[in-house]
mmCIF file of the N, C-alpha and C atoms, coordinates in Angstrom:
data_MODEL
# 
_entry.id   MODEL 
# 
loop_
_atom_site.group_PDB 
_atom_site.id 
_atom_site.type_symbol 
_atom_site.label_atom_id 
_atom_site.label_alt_id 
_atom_site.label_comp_id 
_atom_site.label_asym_id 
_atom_site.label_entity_id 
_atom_site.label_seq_id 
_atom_site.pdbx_PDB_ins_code 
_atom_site.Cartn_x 
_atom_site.Cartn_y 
_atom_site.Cartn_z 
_atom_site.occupancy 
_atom_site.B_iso_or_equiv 
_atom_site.pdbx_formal_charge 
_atom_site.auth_seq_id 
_atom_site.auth_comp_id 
_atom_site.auth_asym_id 
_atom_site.auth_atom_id 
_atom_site.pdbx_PDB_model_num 
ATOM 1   N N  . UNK A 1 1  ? 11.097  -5.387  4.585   1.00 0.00 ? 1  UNK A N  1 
ATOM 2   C CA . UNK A 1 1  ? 10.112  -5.000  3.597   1.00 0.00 ? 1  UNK A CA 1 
ATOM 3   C C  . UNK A 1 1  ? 9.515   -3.634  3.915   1.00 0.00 ? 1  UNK A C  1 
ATOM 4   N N  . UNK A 1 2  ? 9.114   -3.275  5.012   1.00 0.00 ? 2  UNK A N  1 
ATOM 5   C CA . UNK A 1 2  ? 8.510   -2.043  5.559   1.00 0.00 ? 2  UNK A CA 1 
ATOM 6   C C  . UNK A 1 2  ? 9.522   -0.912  5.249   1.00 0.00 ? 2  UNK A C  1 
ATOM 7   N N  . UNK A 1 3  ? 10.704  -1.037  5.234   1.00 0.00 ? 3  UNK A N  1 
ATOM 8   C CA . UNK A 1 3  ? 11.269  0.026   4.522   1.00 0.00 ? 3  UNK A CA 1 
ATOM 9   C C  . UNK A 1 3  ? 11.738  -0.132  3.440   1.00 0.00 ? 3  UNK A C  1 
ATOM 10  N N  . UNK A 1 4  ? 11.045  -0.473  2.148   1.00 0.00 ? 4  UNK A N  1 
ATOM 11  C CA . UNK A 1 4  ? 11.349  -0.931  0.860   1.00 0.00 ? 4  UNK A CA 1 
ATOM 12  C C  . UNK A 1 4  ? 9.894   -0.253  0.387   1.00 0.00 ? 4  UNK A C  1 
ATOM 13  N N  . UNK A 1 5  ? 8.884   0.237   1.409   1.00 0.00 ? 5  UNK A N  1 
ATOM 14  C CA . UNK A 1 5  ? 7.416   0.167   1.027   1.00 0.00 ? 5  UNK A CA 1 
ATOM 15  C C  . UNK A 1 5  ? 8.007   1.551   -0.127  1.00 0.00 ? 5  UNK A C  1 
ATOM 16  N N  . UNK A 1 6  ? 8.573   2.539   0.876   1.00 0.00 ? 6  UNK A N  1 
ATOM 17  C CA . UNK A 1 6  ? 7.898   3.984   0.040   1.00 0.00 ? 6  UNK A CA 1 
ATOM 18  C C  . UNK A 1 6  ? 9.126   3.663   -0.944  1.00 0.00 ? 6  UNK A C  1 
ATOM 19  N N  . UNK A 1 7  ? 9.962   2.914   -1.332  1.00 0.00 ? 7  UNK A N  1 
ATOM 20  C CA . UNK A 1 7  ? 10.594  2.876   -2.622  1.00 0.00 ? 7  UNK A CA 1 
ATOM 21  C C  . UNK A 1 7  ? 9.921   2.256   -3.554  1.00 0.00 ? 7  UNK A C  1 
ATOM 22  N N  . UNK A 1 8  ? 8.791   1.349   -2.919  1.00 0.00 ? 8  UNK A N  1 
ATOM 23  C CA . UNK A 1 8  ? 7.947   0.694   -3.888  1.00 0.00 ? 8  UNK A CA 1 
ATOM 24  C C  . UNK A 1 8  ? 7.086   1.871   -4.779  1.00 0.00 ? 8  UNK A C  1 
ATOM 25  N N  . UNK A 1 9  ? 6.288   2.353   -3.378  1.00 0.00 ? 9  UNK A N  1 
ATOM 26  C CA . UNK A 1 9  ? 5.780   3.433   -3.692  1.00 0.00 ? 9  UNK A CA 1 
ATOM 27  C C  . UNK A 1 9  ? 5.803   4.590   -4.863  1.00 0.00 ? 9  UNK A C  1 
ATOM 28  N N  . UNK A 1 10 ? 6.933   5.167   -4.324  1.00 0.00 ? 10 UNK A N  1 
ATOM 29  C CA . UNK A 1 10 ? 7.531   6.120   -5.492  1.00 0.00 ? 10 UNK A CA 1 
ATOM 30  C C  . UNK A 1 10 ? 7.762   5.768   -7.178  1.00 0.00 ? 10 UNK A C  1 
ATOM 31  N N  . UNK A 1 11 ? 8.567   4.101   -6.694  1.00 0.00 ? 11 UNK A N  1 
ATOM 32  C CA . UNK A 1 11 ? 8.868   3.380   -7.861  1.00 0.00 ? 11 UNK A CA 1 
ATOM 33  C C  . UNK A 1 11 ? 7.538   3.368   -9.141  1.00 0.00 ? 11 UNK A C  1 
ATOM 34  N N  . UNK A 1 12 ? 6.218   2.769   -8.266  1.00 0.00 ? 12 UNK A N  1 
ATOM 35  C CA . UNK A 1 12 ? 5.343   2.650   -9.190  1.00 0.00 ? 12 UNK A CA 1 
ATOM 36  C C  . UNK A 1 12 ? 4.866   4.291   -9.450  1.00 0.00 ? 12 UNK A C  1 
ATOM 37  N N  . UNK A 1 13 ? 4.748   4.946   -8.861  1.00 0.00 ? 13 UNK A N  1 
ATOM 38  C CA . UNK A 1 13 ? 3.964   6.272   -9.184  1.00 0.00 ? 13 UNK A CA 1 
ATOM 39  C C  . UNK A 1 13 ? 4.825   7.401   -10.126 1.00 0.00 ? 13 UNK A C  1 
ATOM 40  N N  . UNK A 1 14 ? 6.331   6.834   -10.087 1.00 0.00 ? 14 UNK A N  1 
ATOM 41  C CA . UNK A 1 14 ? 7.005   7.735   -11.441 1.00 0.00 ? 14 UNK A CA 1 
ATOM 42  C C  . UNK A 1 14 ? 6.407   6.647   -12.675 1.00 0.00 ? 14 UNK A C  1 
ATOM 43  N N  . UNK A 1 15 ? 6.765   5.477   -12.541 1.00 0.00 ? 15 UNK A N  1 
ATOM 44  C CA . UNK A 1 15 ? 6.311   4.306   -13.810 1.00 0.00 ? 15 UNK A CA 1 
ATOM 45  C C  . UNK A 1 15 ? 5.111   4.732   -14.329 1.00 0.00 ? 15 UNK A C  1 
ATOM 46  N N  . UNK A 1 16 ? 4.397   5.363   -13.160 1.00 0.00 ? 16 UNK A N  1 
ATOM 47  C CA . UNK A 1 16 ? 2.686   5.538   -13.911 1.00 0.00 ? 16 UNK A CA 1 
ATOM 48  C C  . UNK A 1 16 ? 2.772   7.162   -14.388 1.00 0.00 ? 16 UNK A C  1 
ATOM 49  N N  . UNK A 1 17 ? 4.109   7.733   -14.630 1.00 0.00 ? 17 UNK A N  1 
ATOM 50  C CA . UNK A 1 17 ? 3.682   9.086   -14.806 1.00 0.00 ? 17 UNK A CA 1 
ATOM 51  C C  . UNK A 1 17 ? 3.043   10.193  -13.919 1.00 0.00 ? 17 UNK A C  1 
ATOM 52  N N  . UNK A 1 18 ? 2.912   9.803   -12.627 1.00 0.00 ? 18 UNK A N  1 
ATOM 53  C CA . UNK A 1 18 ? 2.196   10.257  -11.598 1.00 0.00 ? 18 UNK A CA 1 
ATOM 54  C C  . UNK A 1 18 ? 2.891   11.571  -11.143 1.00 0.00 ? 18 UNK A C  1 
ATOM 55  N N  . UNK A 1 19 ? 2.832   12.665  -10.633 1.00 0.00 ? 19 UNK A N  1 
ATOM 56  C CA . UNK A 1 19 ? 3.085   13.551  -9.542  1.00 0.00 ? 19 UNK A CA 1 
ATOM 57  C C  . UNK A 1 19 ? 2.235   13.238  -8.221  1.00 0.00 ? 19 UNK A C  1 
ATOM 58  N N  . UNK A 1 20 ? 3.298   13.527  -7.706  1.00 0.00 ? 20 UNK A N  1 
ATOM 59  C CA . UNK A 1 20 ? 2.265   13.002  -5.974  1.00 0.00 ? 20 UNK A CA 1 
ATOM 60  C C  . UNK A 1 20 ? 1.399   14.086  -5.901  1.00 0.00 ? 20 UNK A C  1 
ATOM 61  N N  . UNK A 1 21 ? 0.922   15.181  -6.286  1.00 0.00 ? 21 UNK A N  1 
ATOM 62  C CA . UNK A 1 21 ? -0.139  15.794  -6.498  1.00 0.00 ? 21 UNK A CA 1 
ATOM 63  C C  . UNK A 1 21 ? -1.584  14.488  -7.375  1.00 0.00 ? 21 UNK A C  1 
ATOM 64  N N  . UNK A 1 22 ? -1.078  14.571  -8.000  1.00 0.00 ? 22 UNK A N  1 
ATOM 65  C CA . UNK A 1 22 ? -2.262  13.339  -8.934  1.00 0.00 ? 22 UNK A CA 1 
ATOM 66  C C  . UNK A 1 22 ? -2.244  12.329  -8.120  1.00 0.00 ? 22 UNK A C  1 
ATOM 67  N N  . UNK A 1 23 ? -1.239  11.612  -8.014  1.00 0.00 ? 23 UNK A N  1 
ATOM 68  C CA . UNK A 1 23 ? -1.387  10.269  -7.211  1.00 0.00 ? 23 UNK A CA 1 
ATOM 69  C C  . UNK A 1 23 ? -2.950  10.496  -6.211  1.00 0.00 ? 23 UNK A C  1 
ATOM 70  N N  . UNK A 1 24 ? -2.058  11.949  -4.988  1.00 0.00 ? 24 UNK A N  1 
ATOM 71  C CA . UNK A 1 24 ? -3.034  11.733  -3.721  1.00 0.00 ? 24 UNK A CA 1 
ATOM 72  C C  . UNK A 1 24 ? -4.256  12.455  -4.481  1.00 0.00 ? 24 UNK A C  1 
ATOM 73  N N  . UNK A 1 25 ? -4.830  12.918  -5.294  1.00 0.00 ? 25 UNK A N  1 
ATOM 74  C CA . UNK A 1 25 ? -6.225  12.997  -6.092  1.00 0.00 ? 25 UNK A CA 1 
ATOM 75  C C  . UNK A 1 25 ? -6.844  11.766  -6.123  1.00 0.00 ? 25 UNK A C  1 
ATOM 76  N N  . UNK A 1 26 ? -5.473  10.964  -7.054  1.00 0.00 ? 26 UNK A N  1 
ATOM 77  C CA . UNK A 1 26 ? -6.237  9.657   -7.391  1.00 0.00 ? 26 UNK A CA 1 
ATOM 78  C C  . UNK A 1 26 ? -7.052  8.829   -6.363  1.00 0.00 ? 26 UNK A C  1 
ATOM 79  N N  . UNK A 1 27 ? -5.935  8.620   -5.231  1.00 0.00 ? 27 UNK A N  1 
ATOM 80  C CA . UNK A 1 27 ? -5.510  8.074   -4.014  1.00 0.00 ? 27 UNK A CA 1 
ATOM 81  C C  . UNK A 1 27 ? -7.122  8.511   -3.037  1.00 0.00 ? 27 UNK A C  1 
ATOM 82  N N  . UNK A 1 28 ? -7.445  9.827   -3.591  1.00 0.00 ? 28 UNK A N  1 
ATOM 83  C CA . UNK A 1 28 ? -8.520  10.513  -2.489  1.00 0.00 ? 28 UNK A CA 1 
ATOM 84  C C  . UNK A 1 28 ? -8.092  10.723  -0.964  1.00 0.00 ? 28 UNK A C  1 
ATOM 85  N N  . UNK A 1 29 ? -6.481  11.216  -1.131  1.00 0.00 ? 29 UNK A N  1 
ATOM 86  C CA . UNK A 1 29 ? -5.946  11.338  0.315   1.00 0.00 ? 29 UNK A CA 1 
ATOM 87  C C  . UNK A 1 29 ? -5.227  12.660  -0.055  1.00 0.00 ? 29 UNK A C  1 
ATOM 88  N N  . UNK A 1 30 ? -5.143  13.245  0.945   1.00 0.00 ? 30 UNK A N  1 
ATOM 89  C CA . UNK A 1 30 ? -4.222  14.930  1.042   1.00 0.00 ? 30 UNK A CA 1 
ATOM 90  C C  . UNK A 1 30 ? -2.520  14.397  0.053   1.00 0.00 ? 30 UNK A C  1 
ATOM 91  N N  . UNK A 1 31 ? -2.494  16.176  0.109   1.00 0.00 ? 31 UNK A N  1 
ATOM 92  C CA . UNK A 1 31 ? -1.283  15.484  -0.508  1.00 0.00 ? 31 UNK A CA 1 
ATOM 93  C C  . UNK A 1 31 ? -0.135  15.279  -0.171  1.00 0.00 ? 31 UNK A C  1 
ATOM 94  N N  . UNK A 1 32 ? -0.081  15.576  1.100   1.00 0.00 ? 32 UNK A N  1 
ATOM 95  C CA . UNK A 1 32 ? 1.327   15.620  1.597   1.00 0.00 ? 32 UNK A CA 1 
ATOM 96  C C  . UNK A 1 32 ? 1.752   13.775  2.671   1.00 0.00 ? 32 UNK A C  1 
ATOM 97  N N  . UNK A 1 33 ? 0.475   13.091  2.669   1.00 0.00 ? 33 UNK A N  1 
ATOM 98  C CA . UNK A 1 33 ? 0.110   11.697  2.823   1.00 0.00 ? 33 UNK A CA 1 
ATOM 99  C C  . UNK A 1 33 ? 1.381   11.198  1.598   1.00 0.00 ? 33 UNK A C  1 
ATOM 100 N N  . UNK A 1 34 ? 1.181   11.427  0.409   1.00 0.00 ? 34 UNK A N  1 
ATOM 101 C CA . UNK A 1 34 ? 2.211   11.327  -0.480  1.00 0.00 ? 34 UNK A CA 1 
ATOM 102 C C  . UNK A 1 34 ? 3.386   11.246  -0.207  1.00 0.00 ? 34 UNK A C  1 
ATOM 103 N N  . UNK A 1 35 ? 3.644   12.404  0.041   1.00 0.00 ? 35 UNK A N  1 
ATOM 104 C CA . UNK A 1 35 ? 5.204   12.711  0.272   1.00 0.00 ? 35 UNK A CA 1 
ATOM 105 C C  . UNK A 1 35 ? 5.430   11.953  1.694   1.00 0.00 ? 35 UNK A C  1 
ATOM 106 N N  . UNK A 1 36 ? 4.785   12.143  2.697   1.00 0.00 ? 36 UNK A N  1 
ATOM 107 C CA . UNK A 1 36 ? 5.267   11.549  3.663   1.00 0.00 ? 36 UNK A CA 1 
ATOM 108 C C  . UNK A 1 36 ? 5.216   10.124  3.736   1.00 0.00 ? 36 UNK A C  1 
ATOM 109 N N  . UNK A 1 37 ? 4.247   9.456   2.804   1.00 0.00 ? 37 UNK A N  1 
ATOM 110 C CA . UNK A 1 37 ? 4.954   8.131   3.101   1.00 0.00 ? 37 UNK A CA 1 
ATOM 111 C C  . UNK A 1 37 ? 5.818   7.311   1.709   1.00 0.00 ? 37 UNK A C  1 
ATOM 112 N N  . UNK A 1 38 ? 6.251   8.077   1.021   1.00 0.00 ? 38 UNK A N  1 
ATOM 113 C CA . UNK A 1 38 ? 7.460   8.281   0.301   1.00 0.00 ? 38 UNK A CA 1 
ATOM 114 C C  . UNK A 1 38 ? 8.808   8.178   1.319   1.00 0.00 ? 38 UNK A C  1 
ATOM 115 N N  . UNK A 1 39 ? 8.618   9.418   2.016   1.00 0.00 ? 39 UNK A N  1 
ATOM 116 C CA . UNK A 1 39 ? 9.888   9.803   2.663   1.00 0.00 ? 39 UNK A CA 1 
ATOM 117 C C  . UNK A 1 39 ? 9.951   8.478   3.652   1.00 0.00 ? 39 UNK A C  1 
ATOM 118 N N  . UNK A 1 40 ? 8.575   7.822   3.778   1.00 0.00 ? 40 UNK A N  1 
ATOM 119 C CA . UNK A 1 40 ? 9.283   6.754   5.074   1.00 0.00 ? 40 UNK A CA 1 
ATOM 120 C C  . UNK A 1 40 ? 8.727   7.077   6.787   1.00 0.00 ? 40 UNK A C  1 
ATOM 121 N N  . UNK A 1 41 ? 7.672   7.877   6.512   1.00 0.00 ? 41 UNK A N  1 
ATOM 122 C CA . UNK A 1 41 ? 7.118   8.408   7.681   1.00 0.00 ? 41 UNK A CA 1 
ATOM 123 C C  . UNK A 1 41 ? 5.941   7.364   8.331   1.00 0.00 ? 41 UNK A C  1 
ATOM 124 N N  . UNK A 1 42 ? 6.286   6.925   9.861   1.00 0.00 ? 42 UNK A N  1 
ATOM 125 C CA . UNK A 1 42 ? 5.810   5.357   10.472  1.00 0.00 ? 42 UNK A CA 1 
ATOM 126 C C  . UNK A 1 42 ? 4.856   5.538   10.960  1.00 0.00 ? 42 UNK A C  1 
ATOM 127 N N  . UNK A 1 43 ? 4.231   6.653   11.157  1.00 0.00 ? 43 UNK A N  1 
ATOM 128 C CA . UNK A 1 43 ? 3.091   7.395   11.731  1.00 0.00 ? 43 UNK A CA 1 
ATOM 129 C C  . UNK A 1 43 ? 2.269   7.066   11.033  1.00 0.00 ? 43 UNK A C  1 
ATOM 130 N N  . UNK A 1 44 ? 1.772   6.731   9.681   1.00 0.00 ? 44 UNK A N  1 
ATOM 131 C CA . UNK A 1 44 ? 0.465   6.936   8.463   1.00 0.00 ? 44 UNK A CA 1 
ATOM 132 C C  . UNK A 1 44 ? -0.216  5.575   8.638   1.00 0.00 ? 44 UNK A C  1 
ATOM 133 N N  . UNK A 1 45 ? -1.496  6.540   8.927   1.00 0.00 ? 45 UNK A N  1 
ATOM 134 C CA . UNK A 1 45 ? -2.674  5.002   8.867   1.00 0.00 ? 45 UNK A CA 1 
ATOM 135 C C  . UNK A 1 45 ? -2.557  4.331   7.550   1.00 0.00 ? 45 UNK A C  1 
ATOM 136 N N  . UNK A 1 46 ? -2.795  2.613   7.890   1.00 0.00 ? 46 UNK A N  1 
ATOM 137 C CA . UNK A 1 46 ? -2.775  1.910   6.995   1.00 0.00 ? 46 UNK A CA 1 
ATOM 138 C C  . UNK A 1 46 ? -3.800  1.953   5.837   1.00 0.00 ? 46 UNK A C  1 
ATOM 139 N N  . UNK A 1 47 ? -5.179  2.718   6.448   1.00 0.00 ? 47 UNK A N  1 
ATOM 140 C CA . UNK A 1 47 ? -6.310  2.723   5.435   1.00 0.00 ? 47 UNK A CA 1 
ATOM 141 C C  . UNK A 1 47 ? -5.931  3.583   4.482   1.00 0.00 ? 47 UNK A C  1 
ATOM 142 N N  . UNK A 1 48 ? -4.661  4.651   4.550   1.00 0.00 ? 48 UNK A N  1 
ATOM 143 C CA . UNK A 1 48 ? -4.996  5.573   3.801   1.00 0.00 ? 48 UNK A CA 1 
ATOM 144 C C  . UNK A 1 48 ? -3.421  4.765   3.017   1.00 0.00 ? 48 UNK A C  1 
ATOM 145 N N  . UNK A 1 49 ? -2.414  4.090   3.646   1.00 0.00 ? 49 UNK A N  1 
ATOM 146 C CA . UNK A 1 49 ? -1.233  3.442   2.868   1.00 0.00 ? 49 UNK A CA 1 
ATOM 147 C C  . UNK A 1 49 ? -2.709  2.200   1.714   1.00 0.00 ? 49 UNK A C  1 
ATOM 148 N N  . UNK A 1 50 ? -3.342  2.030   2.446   1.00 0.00 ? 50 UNK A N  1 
ATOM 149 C CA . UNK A 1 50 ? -4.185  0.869   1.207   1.00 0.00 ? 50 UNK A CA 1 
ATOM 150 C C  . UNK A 1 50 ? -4.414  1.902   0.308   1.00 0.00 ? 50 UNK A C  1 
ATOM 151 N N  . UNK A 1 51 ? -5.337  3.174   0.292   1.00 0.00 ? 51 UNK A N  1 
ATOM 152 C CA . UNK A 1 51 ? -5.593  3.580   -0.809  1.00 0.00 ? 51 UNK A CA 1 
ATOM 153 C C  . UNK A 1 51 ? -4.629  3.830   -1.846  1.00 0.00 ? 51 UNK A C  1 
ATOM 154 N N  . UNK A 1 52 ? -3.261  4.343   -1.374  1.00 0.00 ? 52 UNK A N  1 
ATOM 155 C CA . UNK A 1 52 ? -2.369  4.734   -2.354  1.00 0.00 ? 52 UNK A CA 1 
ATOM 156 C C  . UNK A 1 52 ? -1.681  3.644   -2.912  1.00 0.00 ? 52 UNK A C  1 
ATOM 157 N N  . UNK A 1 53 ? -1.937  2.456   -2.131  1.00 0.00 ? 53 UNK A N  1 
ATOM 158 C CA . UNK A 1 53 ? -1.565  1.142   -3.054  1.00 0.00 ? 53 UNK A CA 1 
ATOM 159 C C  . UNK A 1 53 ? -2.456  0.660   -4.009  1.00 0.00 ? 53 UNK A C  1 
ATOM 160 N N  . UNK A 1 54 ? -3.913  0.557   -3.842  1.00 0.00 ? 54 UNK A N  1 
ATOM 161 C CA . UNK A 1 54 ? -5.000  0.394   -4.539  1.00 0.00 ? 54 UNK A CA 1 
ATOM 162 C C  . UNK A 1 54 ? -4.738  1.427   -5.685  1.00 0.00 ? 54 UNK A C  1 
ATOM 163 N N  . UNK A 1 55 ? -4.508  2.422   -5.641  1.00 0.00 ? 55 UNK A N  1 
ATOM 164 C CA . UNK A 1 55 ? -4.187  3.635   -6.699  1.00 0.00 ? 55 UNK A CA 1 
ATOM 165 C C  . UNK A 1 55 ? -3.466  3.034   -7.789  1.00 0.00 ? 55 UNK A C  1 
ATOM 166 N N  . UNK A 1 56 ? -2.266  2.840   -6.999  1.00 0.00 ? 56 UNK A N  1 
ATOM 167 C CA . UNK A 1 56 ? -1.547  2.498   -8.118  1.00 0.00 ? 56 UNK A CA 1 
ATOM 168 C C  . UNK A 1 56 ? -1.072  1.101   -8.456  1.00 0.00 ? 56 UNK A C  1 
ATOM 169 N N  . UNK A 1 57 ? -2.265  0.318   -8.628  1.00 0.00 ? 57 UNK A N  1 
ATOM 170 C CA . UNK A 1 57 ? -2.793  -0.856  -8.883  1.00 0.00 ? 57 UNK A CA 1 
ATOM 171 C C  . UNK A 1 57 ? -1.309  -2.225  -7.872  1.00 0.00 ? 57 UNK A C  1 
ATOM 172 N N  . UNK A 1 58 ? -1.289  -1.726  -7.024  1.00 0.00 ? 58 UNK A N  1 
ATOM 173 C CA . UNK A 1 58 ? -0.041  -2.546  -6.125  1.00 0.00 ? 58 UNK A CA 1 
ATOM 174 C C  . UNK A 1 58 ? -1.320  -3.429  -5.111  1.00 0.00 ? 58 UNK A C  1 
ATOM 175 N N  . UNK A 1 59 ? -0.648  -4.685  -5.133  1.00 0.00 ? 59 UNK A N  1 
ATOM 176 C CA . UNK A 1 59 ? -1.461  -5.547  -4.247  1.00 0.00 ? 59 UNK A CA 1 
ATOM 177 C C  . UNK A 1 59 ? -0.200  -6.278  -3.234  1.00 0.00 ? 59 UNK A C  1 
ATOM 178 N N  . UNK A 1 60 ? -1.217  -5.846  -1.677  1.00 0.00 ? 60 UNK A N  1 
ATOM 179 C CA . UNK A 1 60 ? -0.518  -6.461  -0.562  1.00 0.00 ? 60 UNK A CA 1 
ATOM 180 C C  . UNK A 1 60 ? -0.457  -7.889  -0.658  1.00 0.00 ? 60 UNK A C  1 
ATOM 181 N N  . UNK A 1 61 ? 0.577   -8.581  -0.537  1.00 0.00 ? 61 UNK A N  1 
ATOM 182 C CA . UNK A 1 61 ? 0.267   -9.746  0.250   1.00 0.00 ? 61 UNK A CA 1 
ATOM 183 C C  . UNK A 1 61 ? 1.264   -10.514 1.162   1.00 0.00 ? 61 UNK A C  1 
ATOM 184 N N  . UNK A 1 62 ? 0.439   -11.056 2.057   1.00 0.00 ? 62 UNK A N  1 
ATOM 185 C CA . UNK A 1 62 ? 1.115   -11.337 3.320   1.00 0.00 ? 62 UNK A CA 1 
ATOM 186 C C  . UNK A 1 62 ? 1.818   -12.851 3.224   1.00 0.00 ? 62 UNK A C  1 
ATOM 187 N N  . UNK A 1 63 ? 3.083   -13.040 3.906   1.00 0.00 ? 63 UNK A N  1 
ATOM 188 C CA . UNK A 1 63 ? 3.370   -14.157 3.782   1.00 0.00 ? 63 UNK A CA 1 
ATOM 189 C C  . UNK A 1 63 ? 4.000   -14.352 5.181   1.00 0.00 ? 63 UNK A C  1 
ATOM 190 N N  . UNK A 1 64 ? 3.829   -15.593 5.409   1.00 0.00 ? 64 UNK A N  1 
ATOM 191 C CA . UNK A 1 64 ? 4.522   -16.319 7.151   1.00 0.00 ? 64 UNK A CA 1 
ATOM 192 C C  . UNK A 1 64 ? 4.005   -17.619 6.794   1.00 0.00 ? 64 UNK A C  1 
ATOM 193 N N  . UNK A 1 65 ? 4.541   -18.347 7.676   1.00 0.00 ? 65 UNK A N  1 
ATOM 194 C CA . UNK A 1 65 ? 5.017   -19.736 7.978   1.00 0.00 ? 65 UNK A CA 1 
ATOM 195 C C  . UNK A 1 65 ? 3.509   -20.601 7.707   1.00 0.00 ? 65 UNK A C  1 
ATOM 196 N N  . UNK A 1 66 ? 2.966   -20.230 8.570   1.00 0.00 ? 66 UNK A N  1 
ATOM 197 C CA . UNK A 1 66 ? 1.502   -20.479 9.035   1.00 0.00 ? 66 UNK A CA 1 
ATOM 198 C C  . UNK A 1 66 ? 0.010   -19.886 7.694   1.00 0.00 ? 66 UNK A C  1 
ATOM 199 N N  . UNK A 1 67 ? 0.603   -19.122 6.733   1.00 0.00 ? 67 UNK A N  1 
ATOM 200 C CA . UNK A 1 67 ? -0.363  -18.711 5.743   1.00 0.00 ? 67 UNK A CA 1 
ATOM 201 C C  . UNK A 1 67 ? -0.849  -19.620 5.121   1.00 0.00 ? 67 UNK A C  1 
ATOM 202 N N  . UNK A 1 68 ? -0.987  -20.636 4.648   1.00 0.00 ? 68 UNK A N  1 
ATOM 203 C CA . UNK A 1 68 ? -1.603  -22.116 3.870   1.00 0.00 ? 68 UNK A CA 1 
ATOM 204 C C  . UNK A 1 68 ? -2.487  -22.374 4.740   1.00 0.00 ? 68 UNK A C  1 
ATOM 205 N N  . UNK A 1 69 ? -2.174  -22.402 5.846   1.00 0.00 ? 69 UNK A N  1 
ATOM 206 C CA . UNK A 1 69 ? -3.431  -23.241 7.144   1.00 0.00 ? 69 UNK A CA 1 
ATOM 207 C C  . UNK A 1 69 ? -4.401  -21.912 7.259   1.00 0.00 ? 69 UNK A C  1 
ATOM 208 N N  . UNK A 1 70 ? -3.989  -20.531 7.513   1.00 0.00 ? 70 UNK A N  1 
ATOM 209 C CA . UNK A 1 70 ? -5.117  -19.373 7.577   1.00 0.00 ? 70 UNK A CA 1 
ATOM 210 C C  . UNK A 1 70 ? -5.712  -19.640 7.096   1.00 0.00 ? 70 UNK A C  1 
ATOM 211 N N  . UNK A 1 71 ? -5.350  -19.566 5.686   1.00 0.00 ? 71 UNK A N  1 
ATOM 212 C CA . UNK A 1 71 ? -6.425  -19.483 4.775   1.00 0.00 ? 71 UNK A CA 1 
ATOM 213 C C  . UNK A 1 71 ? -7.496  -20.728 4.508   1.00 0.00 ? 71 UNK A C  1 
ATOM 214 N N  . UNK A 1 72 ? -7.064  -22.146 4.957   1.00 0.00 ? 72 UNK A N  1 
ATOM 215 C CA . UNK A 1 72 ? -7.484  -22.558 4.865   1.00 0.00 ? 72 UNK A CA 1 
ATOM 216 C C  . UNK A 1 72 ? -9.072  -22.649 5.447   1.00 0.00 ? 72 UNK A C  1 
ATOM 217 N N  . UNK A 1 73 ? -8.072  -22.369 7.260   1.00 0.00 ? 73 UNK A N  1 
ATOM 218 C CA . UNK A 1 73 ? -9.062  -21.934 8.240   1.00 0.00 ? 73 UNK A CA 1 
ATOM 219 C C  . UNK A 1 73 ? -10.367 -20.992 8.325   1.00 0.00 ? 73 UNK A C  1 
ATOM 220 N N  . UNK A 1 74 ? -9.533  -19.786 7.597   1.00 0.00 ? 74 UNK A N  1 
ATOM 221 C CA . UNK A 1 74 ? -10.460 -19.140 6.997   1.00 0.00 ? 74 UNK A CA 1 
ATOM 222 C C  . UNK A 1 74 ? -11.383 -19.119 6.158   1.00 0.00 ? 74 UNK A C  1 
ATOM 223 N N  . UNK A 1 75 ? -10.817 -20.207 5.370   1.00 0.00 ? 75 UNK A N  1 
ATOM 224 C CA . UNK A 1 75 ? -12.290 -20.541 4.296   1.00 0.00 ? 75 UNK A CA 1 
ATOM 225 C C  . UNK A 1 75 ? -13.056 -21.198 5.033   1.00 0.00 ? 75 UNK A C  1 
ATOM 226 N N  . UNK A 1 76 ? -13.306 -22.319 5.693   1.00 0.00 ? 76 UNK A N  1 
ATOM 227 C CA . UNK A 1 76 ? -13.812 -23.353 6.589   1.00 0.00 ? 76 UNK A CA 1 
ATOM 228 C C  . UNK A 1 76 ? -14.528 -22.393 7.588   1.00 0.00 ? 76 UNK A C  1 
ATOM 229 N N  . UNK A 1 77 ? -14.160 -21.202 8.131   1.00 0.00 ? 77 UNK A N  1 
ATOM 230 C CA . UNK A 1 77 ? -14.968 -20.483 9.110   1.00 0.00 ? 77 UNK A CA 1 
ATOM 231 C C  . UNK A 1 77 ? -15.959 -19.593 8.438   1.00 0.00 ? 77 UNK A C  1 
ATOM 232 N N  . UNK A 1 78 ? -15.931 -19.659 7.181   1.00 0.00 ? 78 UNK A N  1 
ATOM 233 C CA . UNK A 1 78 ? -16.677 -19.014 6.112   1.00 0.00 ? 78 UNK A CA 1 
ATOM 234 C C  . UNK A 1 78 ? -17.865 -19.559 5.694   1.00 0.00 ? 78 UNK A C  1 
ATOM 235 N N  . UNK A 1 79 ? -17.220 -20.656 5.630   1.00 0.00 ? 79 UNK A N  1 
ATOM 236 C CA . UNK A 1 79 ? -18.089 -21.570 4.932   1.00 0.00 ? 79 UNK A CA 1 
ATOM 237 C C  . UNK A 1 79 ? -19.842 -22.091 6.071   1.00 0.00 ? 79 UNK A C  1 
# 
């Protein structure tokens, strides 16, 4: 999946009409954050991979074996 991200990436931001100039406006990140995690670059903080997913309305979600009980757990430690 981690290298499927920046095809996701790209995928949604031509769909939205985007130039990675606009995107990283949208995004509120430089612009070359864009391109580089397009190209696949392993270096880029995740806060700034959330914004450009938040941008372009893409939602993470995590899946493993054990996710039904997290969450469960997690609600219960919430609560």
């Amino acid at each position: 999946m981690q290298d499927l991200l920046p095809e996701i990436i790209r995928y949604h931001r031509k769909r939205s009409g985007l130039t990675q100039i606009e995107l990283a406006e949208l995004a509120d990140v430089g612009k070359n954050l864009v391109y580089e995690v397009e190209s696949g670059k392993k270096s880029v903080r995740l806060s700034n991979v959330m914004k450009i997913l938040q941008a372009l309305n893409i939602e993470l979600d995590f899946n493993s074996p054990l996710r039904e009980n997290f969450i469960k757990d997690y609600k219960n430690a919430k609560s």
